[in-house]
C-alpha positions in Angstrom: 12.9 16.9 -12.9 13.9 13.9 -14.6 11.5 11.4 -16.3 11.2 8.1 -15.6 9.2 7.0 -19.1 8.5 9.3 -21.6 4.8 9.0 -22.7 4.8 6.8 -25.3 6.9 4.1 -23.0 4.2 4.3 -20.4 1.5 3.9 -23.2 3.2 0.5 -24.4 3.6 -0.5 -20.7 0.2 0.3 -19.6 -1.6 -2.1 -22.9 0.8 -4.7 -21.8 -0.6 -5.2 -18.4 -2.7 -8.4 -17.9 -4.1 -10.3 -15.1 -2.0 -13.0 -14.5 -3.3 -16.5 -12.9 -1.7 -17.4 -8.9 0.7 -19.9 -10.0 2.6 -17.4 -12.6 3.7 -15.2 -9.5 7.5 -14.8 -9.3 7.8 -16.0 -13.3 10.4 -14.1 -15.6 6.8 -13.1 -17.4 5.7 -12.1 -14.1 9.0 -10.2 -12.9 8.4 -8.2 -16.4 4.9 -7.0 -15.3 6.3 -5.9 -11.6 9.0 -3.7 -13.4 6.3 -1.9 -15.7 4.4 -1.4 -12.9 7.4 -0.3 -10.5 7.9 2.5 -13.6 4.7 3.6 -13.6 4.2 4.2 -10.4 7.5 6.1 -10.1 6.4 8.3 -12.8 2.7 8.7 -11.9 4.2 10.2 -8.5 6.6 11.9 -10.2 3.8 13.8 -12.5 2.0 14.1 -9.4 4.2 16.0 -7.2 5.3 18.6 -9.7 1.8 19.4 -11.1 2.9 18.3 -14.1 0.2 16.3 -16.9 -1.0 12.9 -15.3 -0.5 11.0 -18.3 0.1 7.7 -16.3 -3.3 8.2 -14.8 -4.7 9.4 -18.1 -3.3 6.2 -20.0 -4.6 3.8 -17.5 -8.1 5.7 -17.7 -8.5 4.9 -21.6 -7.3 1.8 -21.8 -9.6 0.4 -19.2 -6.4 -0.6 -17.3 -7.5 -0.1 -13.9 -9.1 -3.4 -13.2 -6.0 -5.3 -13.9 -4.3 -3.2 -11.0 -6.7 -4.0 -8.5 -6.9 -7.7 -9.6 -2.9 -7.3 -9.1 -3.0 -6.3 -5.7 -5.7 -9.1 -4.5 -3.6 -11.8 -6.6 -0.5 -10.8 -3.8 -3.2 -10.2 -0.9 -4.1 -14.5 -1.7 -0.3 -15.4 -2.5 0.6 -13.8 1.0 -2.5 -15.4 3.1 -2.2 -18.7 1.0 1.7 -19.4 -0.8 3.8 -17.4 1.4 2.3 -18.8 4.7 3.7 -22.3 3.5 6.8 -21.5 2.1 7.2 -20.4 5.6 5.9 -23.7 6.9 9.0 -25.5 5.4 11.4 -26.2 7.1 13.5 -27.5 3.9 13.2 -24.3 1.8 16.5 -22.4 2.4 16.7 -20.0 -0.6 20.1 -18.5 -0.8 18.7 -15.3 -1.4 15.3 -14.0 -0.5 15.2 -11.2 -3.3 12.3 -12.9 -5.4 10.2 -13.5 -2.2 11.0 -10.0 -1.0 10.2 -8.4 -4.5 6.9 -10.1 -4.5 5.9 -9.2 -0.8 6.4 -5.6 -1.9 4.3 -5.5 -5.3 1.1 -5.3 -3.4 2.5 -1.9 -1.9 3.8 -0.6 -5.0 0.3 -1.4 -7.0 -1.6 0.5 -4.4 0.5 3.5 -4.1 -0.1 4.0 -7.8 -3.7 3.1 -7.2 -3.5 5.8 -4.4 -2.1 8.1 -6.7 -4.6 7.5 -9.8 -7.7 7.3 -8.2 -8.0 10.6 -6.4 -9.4 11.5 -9.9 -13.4 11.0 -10.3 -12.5 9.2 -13.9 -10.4 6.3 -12.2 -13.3 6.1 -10.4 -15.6 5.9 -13.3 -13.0 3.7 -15.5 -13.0 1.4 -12.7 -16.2 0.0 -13.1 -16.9 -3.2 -11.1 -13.6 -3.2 -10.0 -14.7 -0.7 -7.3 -16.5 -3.2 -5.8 -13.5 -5.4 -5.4 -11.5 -2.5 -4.1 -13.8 -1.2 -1.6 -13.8 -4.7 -0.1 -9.7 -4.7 -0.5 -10.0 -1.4 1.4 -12.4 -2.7 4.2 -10.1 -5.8 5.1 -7.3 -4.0 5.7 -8.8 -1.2 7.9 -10.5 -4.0 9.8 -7.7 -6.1 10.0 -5.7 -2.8 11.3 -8.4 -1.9 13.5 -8.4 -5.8 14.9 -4.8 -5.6 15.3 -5.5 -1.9 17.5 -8.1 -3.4 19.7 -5.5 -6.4 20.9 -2.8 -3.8 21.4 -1.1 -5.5 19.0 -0.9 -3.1 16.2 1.7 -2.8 13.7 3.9 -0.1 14.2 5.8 0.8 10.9 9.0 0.7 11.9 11.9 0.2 9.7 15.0 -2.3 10.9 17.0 -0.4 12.5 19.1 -3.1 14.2 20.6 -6.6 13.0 18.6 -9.9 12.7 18.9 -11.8 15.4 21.4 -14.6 14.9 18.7 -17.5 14.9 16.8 -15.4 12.8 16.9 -17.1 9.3 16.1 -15.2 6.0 12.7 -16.5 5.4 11.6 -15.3 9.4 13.0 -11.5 8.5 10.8 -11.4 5.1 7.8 -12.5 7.7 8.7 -9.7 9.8 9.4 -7.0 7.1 6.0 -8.3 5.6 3.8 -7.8 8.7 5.4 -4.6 8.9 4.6 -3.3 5.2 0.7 -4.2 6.2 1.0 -1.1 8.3 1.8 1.5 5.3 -0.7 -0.6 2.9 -3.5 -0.4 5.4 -2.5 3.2 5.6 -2.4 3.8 1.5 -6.2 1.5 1.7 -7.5 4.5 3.9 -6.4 7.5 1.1 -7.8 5.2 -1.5 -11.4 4.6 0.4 -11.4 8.3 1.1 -11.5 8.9 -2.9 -13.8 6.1 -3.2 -15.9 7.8 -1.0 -15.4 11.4 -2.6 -16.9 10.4 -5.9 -20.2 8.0 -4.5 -22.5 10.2 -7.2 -20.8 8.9 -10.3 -20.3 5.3 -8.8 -23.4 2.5 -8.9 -26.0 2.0 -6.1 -24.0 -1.4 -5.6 -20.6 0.5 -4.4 -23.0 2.6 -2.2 -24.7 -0.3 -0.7 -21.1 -2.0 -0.2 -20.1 1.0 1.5 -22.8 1.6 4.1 -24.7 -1.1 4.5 -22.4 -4.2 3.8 -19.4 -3.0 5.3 -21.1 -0.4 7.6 -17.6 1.4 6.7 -19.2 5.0 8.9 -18.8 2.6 11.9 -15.0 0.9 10.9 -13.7 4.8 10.4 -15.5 5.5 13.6 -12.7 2.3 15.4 -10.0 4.3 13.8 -10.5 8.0 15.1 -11.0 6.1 18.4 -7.8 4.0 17.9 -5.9 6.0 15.7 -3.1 3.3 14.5 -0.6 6.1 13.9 -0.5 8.3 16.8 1.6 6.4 20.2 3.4 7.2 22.8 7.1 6.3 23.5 9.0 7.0 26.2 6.6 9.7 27.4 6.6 11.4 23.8 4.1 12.2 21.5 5.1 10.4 18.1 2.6 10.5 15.0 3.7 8.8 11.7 3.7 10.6 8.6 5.7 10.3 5.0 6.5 6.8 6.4 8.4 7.8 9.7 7.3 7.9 13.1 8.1 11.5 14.2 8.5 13.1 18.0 6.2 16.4 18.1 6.5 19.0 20.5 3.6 19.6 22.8 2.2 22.0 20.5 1.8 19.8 18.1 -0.2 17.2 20.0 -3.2 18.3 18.0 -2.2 18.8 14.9 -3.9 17.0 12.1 -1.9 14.5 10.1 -2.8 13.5 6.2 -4.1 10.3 7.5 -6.3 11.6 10.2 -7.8 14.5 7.6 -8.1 11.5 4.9 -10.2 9.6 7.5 -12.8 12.7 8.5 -13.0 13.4 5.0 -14.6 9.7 4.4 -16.5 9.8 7.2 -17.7 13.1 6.1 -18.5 11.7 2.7 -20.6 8.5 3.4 -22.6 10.5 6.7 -23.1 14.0 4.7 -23.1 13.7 0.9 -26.7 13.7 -0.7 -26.3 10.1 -2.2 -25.4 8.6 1.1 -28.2 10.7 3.2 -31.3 8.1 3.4 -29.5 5.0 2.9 -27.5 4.6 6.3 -29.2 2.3 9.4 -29.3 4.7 12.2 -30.5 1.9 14.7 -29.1 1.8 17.9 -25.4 0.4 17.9 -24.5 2.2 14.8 -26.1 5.5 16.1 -24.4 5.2 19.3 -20.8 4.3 17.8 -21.0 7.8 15.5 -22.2 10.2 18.7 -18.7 9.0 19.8 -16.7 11.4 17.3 -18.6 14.2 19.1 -15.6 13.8 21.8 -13.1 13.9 19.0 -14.4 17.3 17.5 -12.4 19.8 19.3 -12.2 23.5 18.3 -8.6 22.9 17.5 -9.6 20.1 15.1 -12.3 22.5 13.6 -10.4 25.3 12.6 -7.6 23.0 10.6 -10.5 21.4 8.9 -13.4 23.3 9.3 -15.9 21.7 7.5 -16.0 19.3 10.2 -18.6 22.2 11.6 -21.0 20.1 9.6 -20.2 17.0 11.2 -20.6 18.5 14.3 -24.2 19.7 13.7 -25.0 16.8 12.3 -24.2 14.6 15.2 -25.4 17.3 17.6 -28.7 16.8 15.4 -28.5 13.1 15.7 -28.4 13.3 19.3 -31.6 14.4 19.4 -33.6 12.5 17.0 -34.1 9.2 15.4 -33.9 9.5 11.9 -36.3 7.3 9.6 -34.6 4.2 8.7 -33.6 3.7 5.5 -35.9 2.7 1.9 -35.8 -1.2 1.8 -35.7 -0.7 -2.4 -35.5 -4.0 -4.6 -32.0 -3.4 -6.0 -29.9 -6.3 -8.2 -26.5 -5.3 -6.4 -23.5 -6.2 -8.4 -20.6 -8.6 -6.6 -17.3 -8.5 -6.3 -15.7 -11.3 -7.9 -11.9 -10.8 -7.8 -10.7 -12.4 -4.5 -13.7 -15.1 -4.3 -12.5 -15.8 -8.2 -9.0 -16.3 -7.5 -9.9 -18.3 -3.9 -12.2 -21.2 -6.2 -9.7 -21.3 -8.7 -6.8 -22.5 -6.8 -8.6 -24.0 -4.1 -6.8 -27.4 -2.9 -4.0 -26.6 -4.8 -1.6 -24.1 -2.5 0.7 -26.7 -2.0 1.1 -27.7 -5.0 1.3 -24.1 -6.4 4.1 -23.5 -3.4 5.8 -26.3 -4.5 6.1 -25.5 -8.2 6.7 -21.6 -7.3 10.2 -23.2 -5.0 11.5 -25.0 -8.1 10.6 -22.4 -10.6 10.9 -19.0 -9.2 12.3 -19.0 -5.7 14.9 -20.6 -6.1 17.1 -18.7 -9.5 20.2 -19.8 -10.8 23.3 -18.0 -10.2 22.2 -16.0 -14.1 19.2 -15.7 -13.2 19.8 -13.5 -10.7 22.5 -11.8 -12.4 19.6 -10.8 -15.0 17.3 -9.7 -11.9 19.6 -7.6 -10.5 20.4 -6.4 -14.1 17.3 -5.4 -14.8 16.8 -4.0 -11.2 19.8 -1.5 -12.0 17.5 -0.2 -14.6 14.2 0.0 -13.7 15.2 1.3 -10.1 17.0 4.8 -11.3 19.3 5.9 -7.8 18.6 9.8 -8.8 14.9 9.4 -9.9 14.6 7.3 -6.1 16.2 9.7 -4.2 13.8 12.3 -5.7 11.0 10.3 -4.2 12.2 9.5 -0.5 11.1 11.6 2.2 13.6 12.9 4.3 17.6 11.8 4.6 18.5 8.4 3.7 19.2 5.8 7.0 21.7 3.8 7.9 21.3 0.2 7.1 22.7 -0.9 10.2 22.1 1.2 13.0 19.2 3.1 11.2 20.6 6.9 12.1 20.9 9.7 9.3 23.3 8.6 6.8 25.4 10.6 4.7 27.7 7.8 3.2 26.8 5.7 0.3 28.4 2.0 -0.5 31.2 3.2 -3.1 30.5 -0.2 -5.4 26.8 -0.5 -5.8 26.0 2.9 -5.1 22.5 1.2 -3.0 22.9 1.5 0.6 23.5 3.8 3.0 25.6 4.5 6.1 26.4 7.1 9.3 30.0 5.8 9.7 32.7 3.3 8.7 32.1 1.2 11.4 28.6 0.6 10.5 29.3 -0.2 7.0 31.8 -3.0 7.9 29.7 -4.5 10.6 26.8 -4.5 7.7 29.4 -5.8 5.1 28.9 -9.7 5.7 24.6 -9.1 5.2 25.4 -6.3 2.4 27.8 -8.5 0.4 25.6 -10.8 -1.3 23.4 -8.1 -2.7 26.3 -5.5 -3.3 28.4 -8.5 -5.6 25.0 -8.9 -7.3 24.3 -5.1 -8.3 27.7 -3.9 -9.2 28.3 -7.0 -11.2 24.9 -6.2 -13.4 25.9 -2.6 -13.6 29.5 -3.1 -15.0 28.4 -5.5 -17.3 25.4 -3.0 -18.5 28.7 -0.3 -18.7 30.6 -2.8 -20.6 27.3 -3.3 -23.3 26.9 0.2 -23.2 30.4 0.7 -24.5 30.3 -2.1 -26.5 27.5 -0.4 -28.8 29.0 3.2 -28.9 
């Protein structure tokens, strides 16, 4: 399989990372970081898949790296709830492409897949340090926020687009919409990372603990989501349960079969009710004790013998039932606090506009070579056969959204089922297509140049 960096490349882009202030976001400097990190996540996935060495994860463990990711997620989560909800606001800001708004909309995914990917290792965990606090409360708004969402019947479903924009529809409204849609997969990626959180409490501070259970009451927010379960619906009378991304149909067999986000939640649940750190420190009063006897309903036989240390949950709740267990040690302890997203909130506080308004002249809105650099650059960080090692399943359409076979012949980038699809698509595809095939023949034509 195919490299993405060697090991010495991912070294010098793994020291290079810094934490970059809110108004740098969508900056050439800025741009630079989100390729590094695009790289190393490809290659940290990579590594991960083929049981190879984890040197990406290794590299980011001793240089002490890990904080800048998670400081580069909630920088995004602020420039989303705070910049993005303006530019939106304006009527005057007609970009004539959205690809700068778009790549920055889709860093905070790509930072926590990686982050996903790294931290299932208990010396992320460790390397982490305070940061954990930051990332356990990262983790906790987006499960409530999903949960929230599931309550109102108003949940996000994952969906791709899989039919054209609307005609009123302008370019800034269809970034909104593939935004709110990518909260779905990076609430789902904040669930794997929580569960490995929650796997390694005894080499983690009492603060993280204390965050976890008594903060957060997190036992009671996985509790919403078995109850809920964001990625199981029904359509059409079907079954449908989403996994590697898709939504898939299952046959009535299958109805029961546990998916790798509902074992990642039981696992965390498991964790902060069952592990020896956690026992002692949880408030069994009345609401939360009644909210966990609920999962007694959820622990079918079929459910037990795909995961069958859920026995242990099982006695523990039937246990539960039938006791009151002593409330937990009121000990003086100087918790830690996160200070990531309440940082980043008093530093630009009374100042989004003017942020948004410096972010349109300088970064949103690129010159003709600007974006001919972009796109340049995007020919080589974003490797088509490395990619397509990575998807899940057959590429789609990028009309109709059906199993494609047929790839644009000029920038080699998207996908179709049929001719007709492609030329229906041609007028949407163009602008992007000119822009890729004109950085790759003039990368060919360097390339040349120097042999």
């Amino acid at each position: 399989m195919d490299n993405v960096l060697l090991h010495g490349e991912a070294e010098g882009y793994v020291k290079t990372l810094e934490k970059m202030p809110l108004k740098d976001i969508g900056s050439t400097r800025w741009f630079r970081q989100h390729e590094f990190i695009e790289k190393l996540n490809m290659q940290a996935i990579l590594n991960a898949s083929a049981n190879q060495e984890e040197y990406v994860q290794e590299l980011f463990v001793s240089s002490g790296k890990i904080p800048v990711l998670v400081h580069e997620m909630i920088l995004i989560e602020v420039w989303k709830q705070k910049i993005f909800s303006i530019l939106c606001q304006l009527q005057d800001f007609t970009p004539k492409t959205t690809f700068p708004l778009y790549m920055v909309i889709h860093h905070e995914a790509t930072v926590i897949n990686l982050l996903e990917t790294i931290m299932f290792h208990q010396d992320s965990c460790e390397s982490a340090e305070e940061a954990v606090l930051d990332l356990v409360d990262y983790c906790h708004r987006k499960l409530t926020l999903l949960v929230g969402k599931c309550a109102r019947g108003d949940a996000p479903t994952g969906d791709s687009i899989t039919h054209p924009p609307d005609a009123e529809q302008n370019s800034v409204q269809e970034l909104q919409n593939q935004s709110a849609r990518l909260e779905f997969d990076i609430a789902l990626k904040a669930l794997s990372v929580l569960r490995y959180i929650t796997g390694h409490v005894e080499s983690l501070s009492v603060s993280v603990l204390s965050r976890l259970l008594r903060t957060h009451n997190m036992p009671c927010v996985l509790v919403q989501l078995v109850e809920h379960c964001p990625w199981k619906r029904y359509t059409g009378g079907k079954v449908e349960k989403y996994s590697e991304g898709e939504w898939h149909t299952l046959a009535a067999r299958e109805h029961q079969t546990m998916t790798q986000q509902d074992g990642q939640l039981w696992i965390a649940l498991l964790n902060l009710l069952l592990k020896p750190q956690c026992q002692g420190k949880y408030d069994y009063n009345n609401f939360n004790k009644n909210q966990l006897l609920k999962l007694r309903g959820f622990l079918t036989e079929v459910l037990i013998d795909q995961l069958p240390v859920l026995g242990e949950l099982q006695r523990f709740l039937s246990q539960l039932a039938l006791t009151d267990p002593a409330p937990p040690k009121k000990d003086l302890i100087l918790e830690q606090i996160p200070e990531m997203w309440s940082g980043i909130m008093e530093a630009n506080e009374g100042k989004w506009k003017a942020i948004a308004k410096h972010q349109i002249k300088t970064a949103f809105n690129p010159s003709d070579s600007d974006l001919r650099e972009q796109a340049q650059r995007l020919s080589q960080t974003y490797n088509l056969d490395v990619l397509e090692s990575l998807i899940q399943g057959k590429p789609k359409c990028g009309l109709c959204g059906a199993e494609a076979t047929k790839r644009c012949s000029r920038c080699q980038g998207e996908w179709y089922c049929n001719r007709e699809c492609q030329v229906k698509h041609w007028p949407k595809h163009k602008p992007a297509c000119q822009l890729m095939s004109d950085a790759t023949e003039k990368l060919q034509t360097e390339l040349n140049i120097s042999e």
